[in-house]
C-alpha positions in Angstrom: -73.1 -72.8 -41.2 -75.6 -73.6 -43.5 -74.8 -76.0 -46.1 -76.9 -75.6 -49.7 -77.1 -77.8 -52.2 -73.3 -78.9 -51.8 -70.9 -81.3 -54.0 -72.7 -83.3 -56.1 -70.2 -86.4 -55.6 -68.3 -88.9 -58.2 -66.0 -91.9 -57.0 -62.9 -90.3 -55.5 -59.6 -90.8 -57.2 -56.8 -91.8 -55.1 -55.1 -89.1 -53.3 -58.0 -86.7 -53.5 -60.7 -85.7 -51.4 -64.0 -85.7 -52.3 -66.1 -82.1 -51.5 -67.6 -83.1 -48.6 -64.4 -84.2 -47.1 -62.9 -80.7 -47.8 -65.8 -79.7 -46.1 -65.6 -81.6 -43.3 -61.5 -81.4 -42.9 -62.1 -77.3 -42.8 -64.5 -77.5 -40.3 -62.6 -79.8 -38.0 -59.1 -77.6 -39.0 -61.6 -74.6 -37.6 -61.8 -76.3 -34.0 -65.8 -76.9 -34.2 -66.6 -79.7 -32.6 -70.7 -80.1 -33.7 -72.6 -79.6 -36.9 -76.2 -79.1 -36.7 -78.2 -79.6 -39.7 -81.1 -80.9 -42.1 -79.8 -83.4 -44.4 -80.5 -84.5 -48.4 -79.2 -85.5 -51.4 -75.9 -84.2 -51.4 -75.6 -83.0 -47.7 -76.4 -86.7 -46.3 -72.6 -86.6 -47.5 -71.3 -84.1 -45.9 -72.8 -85.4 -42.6 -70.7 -88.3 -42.5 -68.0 -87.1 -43.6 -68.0 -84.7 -41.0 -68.9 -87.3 -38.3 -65.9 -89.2 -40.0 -63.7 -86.2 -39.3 -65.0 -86.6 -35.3 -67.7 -83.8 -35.4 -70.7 -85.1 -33.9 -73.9 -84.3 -36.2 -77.1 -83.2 -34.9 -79.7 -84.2 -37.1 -82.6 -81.4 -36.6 -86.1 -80.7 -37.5 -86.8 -77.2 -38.6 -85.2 -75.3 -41.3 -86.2 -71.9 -40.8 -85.4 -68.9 -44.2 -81.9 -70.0 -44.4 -81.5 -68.1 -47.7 -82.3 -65.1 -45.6 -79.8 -65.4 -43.3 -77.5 -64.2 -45.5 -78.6 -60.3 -44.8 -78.2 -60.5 -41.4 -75.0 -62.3 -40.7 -71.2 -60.9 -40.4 -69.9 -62.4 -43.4 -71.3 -64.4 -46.3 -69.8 -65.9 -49.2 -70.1 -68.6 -52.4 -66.1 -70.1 -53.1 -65.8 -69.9 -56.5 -63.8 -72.8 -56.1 -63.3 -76.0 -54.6 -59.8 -75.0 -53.6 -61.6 -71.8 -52.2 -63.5 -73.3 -49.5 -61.1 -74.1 -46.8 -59.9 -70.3 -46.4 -63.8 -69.1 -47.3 -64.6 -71.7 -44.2 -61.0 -70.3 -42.2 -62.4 -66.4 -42.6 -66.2 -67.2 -41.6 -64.8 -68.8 -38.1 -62.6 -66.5 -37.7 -65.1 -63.4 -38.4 -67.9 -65.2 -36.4 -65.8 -65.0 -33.2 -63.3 -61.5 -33.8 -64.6 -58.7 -32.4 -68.6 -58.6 -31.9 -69.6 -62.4 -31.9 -72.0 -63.2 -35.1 -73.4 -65.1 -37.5 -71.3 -66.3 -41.3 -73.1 -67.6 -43.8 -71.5 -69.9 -46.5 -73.4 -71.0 -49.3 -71.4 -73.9 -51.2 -72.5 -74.9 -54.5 -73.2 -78.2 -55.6 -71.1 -78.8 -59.2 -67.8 -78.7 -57.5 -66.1 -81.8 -58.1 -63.0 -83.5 -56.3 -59.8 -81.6 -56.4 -56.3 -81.6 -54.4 -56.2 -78.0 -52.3 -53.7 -76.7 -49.6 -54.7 -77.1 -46.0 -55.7 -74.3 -44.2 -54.5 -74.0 -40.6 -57.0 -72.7 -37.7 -57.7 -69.0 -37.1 -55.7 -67.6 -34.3 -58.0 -65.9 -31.5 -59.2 -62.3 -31.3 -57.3 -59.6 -31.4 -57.1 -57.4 -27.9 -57.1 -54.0 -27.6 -57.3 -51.2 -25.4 -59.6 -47.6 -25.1 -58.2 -44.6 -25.9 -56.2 -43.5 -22.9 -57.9 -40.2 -22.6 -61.5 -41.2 -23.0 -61.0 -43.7 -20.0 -60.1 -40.7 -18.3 -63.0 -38.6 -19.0 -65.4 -42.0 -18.0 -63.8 -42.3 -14.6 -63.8 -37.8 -14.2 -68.3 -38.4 -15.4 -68.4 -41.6 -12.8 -66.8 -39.2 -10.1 -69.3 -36.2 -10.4 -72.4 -38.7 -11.2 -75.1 -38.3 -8.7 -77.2 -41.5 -9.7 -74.5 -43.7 -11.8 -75.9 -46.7 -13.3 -74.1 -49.5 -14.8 -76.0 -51.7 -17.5 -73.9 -55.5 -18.2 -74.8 -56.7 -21.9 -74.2 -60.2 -23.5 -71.2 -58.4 -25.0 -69.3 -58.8 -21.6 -70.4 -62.5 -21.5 -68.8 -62.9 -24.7 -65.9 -61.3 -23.5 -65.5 -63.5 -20.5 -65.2 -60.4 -18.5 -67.4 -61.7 -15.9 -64.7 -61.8 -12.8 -63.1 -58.6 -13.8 -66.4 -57.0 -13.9 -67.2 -58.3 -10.7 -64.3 -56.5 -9.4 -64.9 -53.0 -10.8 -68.4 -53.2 -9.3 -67.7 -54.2 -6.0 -64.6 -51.7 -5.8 -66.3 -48.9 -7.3 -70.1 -49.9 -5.0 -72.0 -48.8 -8.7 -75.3 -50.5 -8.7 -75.7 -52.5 -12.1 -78.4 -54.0 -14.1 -78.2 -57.1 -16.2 -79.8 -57.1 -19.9 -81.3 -60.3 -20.5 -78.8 -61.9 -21.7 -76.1 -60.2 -19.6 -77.6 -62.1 -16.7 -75.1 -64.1 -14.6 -72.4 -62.3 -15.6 -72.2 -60.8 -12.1 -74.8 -63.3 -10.2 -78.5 -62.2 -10.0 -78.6 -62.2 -6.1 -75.3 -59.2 -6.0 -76.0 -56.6 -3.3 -75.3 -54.3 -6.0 -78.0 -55.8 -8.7 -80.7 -53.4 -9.4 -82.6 -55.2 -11.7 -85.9 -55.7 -9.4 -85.8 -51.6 -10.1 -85.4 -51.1 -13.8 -87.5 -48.9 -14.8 -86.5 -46.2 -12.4 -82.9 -46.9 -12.1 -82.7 -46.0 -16.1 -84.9 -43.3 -16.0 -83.1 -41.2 -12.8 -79.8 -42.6 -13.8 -77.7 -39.6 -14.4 -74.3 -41.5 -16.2 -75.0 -44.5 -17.8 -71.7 -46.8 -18.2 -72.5 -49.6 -20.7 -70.5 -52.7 -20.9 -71.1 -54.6 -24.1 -74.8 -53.6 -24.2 -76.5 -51.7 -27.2 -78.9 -48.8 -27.1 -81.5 -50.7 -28.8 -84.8 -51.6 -28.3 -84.3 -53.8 -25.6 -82.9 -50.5 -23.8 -85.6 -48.1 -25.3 -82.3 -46.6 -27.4 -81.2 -44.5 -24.5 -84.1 -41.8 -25.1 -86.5 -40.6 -22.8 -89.3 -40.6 -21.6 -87.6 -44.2 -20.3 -84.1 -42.4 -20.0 -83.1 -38.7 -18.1 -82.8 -36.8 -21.3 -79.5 -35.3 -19.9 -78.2 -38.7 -19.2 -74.2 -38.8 -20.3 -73.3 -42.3 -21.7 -70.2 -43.9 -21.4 -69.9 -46.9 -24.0 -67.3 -50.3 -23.6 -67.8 -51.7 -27.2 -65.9 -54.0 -29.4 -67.8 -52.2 -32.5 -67.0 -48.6 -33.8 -70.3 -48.4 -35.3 -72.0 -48.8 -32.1 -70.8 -45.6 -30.7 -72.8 -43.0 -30.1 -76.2 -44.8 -31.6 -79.0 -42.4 -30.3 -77.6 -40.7 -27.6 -73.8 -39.0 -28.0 -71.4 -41.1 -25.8 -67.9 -41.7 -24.2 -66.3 -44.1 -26.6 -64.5 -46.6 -24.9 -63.5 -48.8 -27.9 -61.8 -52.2 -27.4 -61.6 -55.7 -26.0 -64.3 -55.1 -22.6 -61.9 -57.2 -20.8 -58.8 -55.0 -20.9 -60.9 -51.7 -20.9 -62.1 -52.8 -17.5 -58.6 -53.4 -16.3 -57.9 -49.5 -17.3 -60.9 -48.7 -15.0 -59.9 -50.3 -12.2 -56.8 -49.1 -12.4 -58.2 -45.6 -12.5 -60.4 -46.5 -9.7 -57.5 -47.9 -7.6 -55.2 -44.9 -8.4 -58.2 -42.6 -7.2 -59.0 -44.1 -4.2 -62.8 -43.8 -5.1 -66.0 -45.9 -4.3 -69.4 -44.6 -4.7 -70.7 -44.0 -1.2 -73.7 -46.4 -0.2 -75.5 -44.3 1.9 -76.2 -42.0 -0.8 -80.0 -41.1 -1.5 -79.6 -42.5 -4.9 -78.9 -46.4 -3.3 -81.8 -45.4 -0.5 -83.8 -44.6 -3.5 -83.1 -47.9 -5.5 -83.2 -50.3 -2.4 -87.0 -48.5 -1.8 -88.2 -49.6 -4.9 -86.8 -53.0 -4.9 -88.3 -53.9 -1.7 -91.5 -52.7 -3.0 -91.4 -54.7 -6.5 -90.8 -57.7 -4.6 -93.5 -57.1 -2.3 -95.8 -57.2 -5.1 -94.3 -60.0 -6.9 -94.1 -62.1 -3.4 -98.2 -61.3 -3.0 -98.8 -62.7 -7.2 -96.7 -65.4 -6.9 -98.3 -66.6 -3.4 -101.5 -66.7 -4.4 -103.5 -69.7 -4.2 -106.3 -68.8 -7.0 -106.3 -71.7 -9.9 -105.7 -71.6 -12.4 -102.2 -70.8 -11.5 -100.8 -67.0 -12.7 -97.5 -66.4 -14.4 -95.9 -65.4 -10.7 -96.9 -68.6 -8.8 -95.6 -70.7 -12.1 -92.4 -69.2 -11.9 -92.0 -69.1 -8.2 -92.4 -72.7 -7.4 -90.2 -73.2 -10.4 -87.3 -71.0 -9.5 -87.4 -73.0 -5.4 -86.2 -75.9 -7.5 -84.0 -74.9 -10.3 -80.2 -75.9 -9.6 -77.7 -72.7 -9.7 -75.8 -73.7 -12.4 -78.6 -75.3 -14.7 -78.8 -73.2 -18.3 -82.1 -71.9 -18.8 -83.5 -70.9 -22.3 -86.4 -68.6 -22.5 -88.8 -67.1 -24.9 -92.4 -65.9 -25.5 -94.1 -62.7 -25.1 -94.9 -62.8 -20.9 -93.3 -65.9 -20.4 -89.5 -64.2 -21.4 -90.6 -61.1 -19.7 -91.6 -62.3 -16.5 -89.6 -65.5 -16.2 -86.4 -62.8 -16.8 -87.2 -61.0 -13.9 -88.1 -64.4 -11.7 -85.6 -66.6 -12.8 -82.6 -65.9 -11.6 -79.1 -66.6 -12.9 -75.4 -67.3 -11.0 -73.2 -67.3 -13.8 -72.4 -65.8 -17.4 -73.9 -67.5 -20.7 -76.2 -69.5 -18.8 -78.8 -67.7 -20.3 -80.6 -67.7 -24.1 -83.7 -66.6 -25.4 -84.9 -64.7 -28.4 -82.0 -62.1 -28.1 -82.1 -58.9 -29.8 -84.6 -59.4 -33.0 -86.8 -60.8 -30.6 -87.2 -63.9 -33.1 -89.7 -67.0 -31.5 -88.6 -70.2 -32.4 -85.3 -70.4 -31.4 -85.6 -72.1 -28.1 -86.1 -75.4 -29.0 -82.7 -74.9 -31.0 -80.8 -73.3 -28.3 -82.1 -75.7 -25.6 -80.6 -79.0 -28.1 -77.2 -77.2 -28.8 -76.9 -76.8 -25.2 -77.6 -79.9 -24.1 -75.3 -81.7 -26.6 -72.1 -79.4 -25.3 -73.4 -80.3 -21.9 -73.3 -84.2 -22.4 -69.8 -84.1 -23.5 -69.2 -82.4 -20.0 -67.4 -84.7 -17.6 -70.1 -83.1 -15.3 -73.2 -82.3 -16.9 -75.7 -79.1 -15.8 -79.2 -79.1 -16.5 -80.5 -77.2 -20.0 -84.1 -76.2 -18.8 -86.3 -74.6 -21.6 -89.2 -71.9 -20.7 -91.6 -71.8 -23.5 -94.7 -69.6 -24.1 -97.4 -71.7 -25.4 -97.1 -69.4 -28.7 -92.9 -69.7 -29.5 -93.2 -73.4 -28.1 -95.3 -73.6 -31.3 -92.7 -72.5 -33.6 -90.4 -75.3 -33.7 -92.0 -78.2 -31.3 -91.6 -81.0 -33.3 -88.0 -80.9 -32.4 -88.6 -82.4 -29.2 -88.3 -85.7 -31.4 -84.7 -84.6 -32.0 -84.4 -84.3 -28.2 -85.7 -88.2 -27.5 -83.5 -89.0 -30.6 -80.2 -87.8 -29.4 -81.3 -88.9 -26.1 -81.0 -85.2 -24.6 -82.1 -84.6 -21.1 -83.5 -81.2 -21.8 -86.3 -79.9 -19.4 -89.1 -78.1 -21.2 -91.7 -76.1 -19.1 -94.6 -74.8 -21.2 -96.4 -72.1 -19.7 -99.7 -72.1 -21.2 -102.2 -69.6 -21.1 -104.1 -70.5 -24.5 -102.5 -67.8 -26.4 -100.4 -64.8 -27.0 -100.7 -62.4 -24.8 -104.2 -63.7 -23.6 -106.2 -66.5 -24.7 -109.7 -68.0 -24.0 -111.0 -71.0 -21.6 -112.4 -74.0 -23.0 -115.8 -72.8 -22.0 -115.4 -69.4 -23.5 -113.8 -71.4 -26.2 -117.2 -73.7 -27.3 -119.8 -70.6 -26.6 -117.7 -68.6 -29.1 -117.5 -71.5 -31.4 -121.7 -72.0 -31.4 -121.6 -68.1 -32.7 -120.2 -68.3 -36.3 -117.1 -69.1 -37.9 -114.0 -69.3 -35.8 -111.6 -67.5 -38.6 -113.8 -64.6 -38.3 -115.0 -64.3 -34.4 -112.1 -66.0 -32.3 -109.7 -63.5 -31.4 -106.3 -63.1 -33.4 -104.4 -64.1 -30.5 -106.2 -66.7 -29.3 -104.5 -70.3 -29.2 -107.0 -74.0 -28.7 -107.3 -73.9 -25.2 -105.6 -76.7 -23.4 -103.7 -78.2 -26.0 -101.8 -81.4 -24.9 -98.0 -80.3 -25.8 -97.2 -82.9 -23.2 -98.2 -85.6 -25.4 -96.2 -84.2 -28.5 -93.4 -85.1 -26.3 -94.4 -88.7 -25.2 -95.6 -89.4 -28.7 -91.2 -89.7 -29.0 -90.9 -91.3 -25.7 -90.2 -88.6 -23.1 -92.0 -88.0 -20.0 -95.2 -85.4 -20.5 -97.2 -83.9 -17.6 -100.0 -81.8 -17.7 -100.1 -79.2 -14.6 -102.6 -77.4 -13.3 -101.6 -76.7 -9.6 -98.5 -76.1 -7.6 -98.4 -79.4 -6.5 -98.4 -81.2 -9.8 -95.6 -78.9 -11.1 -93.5 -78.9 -7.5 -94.3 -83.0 -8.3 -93.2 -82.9 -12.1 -90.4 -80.6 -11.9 -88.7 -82.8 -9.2 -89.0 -85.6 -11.2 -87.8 -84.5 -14.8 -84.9 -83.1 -13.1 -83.9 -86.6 -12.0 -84.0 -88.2 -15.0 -81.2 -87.7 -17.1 -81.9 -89.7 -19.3 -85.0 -88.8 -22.1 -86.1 -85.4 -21.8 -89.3 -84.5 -20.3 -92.0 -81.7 -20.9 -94.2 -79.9 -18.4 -97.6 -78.6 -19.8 -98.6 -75.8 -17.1 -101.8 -74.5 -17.8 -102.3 -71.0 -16.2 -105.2 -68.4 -15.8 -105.9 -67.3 -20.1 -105.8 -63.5 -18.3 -102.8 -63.9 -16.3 -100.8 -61.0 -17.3 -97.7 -58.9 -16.0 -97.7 -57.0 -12.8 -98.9 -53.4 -13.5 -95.8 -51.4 -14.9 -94.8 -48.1 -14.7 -95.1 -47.3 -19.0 -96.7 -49.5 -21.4 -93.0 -49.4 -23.4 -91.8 -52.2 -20.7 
């Protein structure tokens, strides 16, 4: 929630409660446990009187378009009274977590004065419901007579906390799946039946597509060829109405992912079916992973320095722990580390998500770590940054060493976005003219020191330039839990993604 210009305060009266109370009562009545926020004249109020409630503030750095927010979120509102704003504040929890999870945006203004309301009690949980008995029967009848069945995991069934039932359905049915990025972990990365090392042609030859809580968006080219079988038949698990049939005409299973996966493997169970796995379809998947990872294996064992993307992400996957939370974003640093990197369990994973927006890492990385230190046993938050999105909000790493927040940050840094320039190409280009007009748009100052943004604050900084050094500083940040730490790996400027089958991926 984003607070605005909220409650210009006057001495309480006895009995009442001042604006920032309400505020902070309807919050804590709401269940949340941690405000993150920028404060000012009035909200320095509200953030103690929420810490005096027991929420536990999170002073942070960078206020991104907050105003803009408001177009993109589920709900958004301005009580037109003080009494109004606990059930404005009950309605935004309780439509940020029914149906599809989202953002609420509540803008509070700030010449509300004290007042006596009525306490609001918490918002009871989400509503479950069940698909349409008939369409689940016309999914399982297009499963049955599929050739080359795919099934493609979204964050949806992470924040369904479907994960062991769709465990179940996947090893009962033998259907190989495929994780979108934020869908990873839901079943673990390492599944026999996880076909992500062969993307592009599992969606392509897929014949039924059975999506679980994952959108036809851009991240999944919208269903459309020439990166989808222009015959493919979809078959959709969605929370949202509006979802169905985006693009490409579907099956509409509509409901709670949870219970619609119970219905399937009831189906499944009452059929007696599995998916053989000596079909040519599995032979054909199976091919092309070993192949991928053949070519992967060769980049990331190479010895040539500087370092590439692959032997970066190699020697840091040997050493990341299973259950550690990674955070991810950049241009080749989210694409490559998501195929590298793998994860074991659901919503262990967050990066720039589906607007692709930079500068949320950071964020992420500190709201993950607090819930983790509240853990009677903490995992690690690790945070995989382009040198680019590190850029966007990099000062928070102050609010890291403030709060004290073990958070592991590994800048991969090739000089710029994309591609960048060496130092040497950098200082020949720079005797040529002025910079503004000769040094390419997505060039970056070679060799920046981001590691001594974060010991400026007192964390650990290393800069790394082999495998050695990072094998070295990885080991160590991981050990100390308490200041966070910040690897600066410098990598070939030209270092780019394996070559891919179409430019779209």
């Amino acid at each position: 929630y984003f607070l605005s210009d909220i409650v210009a305060l006057k001495p309480a009266v006895m009995g009442e409660v001042t604006g920032a109370e309400l505020i902070a009562e309807a919050l804590k009545t709401q269940k949340v446990e941690y405000m993150f926020g920028i404060v000012g004249v009035p909200i320095i109020e509200v953030a103690m009187a929420a810490q005096a409630a027991g929420i536990k503030y999170v002073g942070m750095r960078n206020e991104q378009a907050v105003e803009a927010c408001r177009l993109y979120s589920k709900f958004s509102a301005r009580p037109s009274s003080l009494e109004a704003i606990p059930s404005v504040i009950e309605k935004a929890v309780r439509t940020s977590i029914y149906g599809r999870p989202g953002a609420c945006y509540v803008d509070i203004a700030g010449d509300m004065v004290n007042a006596k309301v009525n306490r609001i009690s918490c918002c009871p949980p989400p509503p479950v419901s069940l698909a349409d008995h008939s369409a689940v029967t016309e999914a399982i009848c297009a499963l049955k007579a599929a050739k080359t069945p795919l099934v493609i995991i979204g964050k949806g069934a992470a924040y369904g906390r479907a994960e062991a039932l769709l465990r179940q359905f996947v090893e009962i049915s033998g259907l190989p799946f495929l994780p979108t990025p934020m869908g990873k972990g839901v079943i673990p990365d390492d599944h026999p039946n996880c076909v992500a090392a062969a993307r592009s042609r599992a969606l392509l030859q897929a014949d039924v597509v059975l999506l679980f809580g994952a959108r036809l968006n851009w991240i999944l080219h919208f269903g459309l060829p020439p990166r989808f079988n222009p015959n493919v038949k979809i078959i959709q698990v969605d929370l949202c109405a509006e979802e169905m049939s985006n693009n490409v005409k579907s099956v509409a299973l509509l409901g709670d992912i949870g219970a619609i996966v119970t219905q399937l493997l009831t189906c499944v169970r009452e059929h007696g079916w599995k998916y053989p796995s000596s079909t040519e379809w599995w032979g054909s998947l199976k091919e092309k992973i070993a192949a991928n990872a053949e070519i992967s294996k060769g980049l990331a064992l190479n010895t040539t320095l500087p370092m590439n993307y692959y032997t970066v992400f190699h020697h840091i996957s040997q050493q990341l722990p299973h259950d550690c939370v990674i955070v991810s974003e950049g241009a080749n640093t989210m694409d490559i580390g998501r195929t590298m990197l793998n994860n074991y369990l659901p919503r262990h994973r967050l990066d720039a998500g589906t607007f692709g927006t930079m500068g949320v890492g950071l964020g992420f990385a500190i709201a993950a770590a607090a819930m983790e230190k509240s853990r009677d046993k903490s995992r690690r938050v690790v945070c995989v940054e382009g040198d680019s999105a590190f850029g966007f909000s990099g000062m928070e790493v102050e609010t890291m060493c403030r709060y004290n927040l073990p958070v592991v940050i590994i800048v991969v840094n090739n000089n710029g976005i994309y591609s960048g320039l060496d130092p040497e190409a950098w200082k020949e280009m720079a005797k040529m003219g002025d910079l503004t007009s000769i040094a390419p748009p997505v060039s970056l100052l070679p060799e920046a020191r981001y590691d001594q943004v974060m010991t400026a604050f007192g964390g650990q900084g290393f800069l790394v330039r082999t495998a050695e050094e990072l094998k070295s500083a990885l080991e160590l940040s991981l050990s100390d839990w308490d200041r966070p730490s910040l690897l600066n790996v410098l990598i070939d400027p030209s270092s780019d993604r394996k070559q891919q089958v179409s430019a779209a991926l």
